[in-house]
C-alpha positions as CSV (number, residue, x, y, z in Angstrom):
1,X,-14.2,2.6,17.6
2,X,-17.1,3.9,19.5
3,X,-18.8,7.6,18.6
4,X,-18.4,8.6,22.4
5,X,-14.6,7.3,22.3
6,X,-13.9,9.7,19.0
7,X,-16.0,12.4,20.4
8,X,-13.7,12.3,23.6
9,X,-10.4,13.0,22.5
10,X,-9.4,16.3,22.6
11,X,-7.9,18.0,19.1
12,X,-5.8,21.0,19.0
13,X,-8.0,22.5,16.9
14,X,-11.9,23.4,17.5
15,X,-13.4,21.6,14.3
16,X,-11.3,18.3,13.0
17,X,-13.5,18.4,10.1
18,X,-11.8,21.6,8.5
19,X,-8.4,19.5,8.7
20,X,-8.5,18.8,4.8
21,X,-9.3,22.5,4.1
22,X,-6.8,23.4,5.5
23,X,-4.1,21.1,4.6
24,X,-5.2,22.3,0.6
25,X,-4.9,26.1,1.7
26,X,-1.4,25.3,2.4
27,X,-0.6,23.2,-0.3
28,X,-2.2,26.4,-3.1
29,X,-0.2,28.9,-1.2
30,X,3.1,26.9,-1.7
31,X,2.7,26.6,-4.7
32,X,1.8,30.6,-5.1
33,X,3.9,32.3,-2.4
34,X,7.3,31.5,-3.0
35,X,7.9,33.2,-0.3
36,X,6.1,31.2,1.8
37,X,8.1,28.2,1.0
38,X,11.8,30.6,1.7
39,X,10.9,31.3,4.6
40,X,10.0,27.9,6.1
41,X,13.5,26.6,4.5
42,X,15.0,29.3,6.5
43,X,13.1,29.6,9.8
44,X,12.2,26.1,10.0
45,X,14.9,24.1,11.9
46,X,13.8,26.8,14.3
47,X,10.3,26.1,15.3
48,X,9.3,25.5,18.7
């Protein structure tokens, strides 16, 4: 795949490189909010 072909397709986010950041922020705070993880068991048949 082409640089210009990659740099072309639009991401939700601003910066595709913080992706794997990310995805570990979420993975430490379900393992330390507890809360975090009731609340998406509860709420989350309900997401838009």
């Amino acid at each position: 795949m082409s640089t210009s072909l990659i740099e072309n397709i639009p991401y939700k986010v601003a910066d595709i490189g913080l992706a794997e950041a990310g995805r570990k922020s979420i993975s430490v705070s379900e393992k330390e909010m507890p809360g975090l993880m009731a609340s998406r068991e509860k709420y989350g048949a309900e997401q838009p």
